[in-house]
C-alpha positions in Angstrom: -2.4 8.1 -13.1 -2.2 11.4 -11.0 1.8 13.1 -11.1 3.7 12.0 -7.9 4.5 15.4 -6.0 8.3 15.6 -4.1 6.4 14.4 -0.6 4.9 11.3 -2.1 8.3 10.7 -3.7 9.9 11.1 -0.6 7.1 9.0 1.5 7.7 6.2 -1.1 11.3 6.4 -0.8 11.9 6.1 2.8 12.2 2.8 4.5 9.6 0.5 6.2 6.3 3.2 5.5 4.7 1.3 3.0 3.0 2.9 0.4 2.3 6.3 0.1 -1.3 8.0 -0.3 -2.1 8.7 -3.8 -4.8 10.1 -5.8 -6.5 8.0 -7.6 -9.8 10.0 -8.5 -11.8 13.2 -9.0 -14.9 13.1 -10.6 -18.1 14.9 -10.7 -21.0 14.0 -8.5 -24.3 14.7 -6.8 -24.3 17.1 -4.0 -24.4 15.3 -0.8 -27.4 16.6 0.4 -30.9 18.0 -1.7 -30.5 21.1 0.2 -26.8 21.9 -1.3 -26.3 23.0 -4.7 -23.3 23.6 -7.2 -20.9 21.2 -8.7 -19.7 18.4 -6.2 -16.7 16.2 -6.8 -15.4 13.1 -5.2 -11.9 12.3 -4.6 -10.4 9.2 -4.1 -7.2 8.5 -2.4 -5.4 5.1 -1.8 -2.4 3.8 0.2 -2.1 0.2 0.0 -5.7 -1.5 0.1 -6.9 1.4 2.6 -9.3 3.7 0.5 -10.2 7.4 1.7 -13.1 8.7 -0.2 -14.3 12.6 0.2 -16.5 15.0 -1.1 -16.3 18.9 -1.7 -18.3 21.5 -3.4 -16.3 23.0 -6.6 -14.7 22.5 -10.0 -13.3 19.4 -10.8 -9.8 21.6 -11.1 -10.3 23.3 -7.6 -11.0 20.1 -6.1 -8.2 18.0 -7.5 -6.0 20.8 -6.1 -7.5 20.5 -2.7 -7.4 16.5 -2.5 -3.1 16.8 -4.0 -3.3 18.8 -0.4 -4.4 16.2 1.2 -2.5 13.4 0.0 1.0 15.3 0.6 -0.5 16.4 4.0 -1.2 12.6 4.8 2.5 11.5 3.1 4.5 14.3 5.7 2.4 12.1 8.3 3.8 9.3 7.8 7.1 10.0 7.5 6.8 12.1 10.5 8.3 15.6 10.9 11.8 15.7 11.1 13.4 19.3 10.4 10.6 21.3 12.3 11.9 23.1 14.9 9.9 25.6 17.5 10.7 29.2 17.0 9.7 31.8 19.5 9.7 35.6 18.9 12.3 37.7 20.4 9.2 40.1 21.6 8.3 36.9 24.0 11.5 36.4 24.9 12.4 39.6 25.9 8.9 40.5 27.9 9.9 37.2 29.6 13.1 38.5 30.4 12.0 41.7 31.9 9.1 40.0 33.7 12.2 37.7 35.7 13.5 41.3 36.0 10.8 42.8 37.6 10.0 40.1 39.8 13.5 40.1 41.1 13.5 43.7 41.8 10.4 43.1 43.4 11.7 40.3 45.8 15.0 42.4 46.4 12.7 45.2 47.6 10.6 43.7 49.7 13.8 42.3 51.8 15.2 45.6 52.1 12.2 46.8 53.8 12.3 43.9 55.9 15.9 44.8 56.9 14.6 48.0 57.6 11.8 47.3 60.2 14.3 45.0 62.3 
């Protein structure tokens, strides 16, 4: 049985999500198709009685790696994404701020000439 990584212990921790996804097997295979070659694996991940099976060229090390990816990836999912928050540049902020700038300068101009032809 694969180790359980933080997520998964988190997923299978919090309340009314189940099971989490888990890796249940890597193990060397054909390639997929004739005109592929190398070393293929195929993983195999549960949650519950769902079953996600996948292929992908590599070692069986490399792709065990990539599929423990995948199952945290899957486990963050489902217990959604609490913490993120959006983060903007202070470059965008502050060409946003001069861009309001400009335009008002611009607006305040353009009356003044009006005032000016009456």
């Amino acid at each position: 049985m694969p180790r359980r990584t933080a997520t998964a212990a988190a997923a299978a921790e919090a309340p009314n999500l189940g099971e989490p996804y888990q890796l249940q097997e890597v193990e060397k295979t054909k390639a997929p198709s004739e005109g592929d070659s190398g070393q293929w694996c195929r993983y195999t991940i549960v949650q519950g009685h769902n079953t996600i099976t996948g292929y992908k060229k590599g070692s069986r090390t490399a792709v065990t790696k990539a599929a423990k990816v995948i199952v945290a990836d899957l486990n963050e999912r489902r217990s959604g994404k609490r913490g993120r928050v959006h983060l903007s540049s202070s470059k965008s902020n502050a060409a946003k701020a001069n861009a309001a700038k400009a335009s008002a300068e611009k607006a305040n101009a353009a009356k003044a000439s009006a005032a000016k032809a009456k």
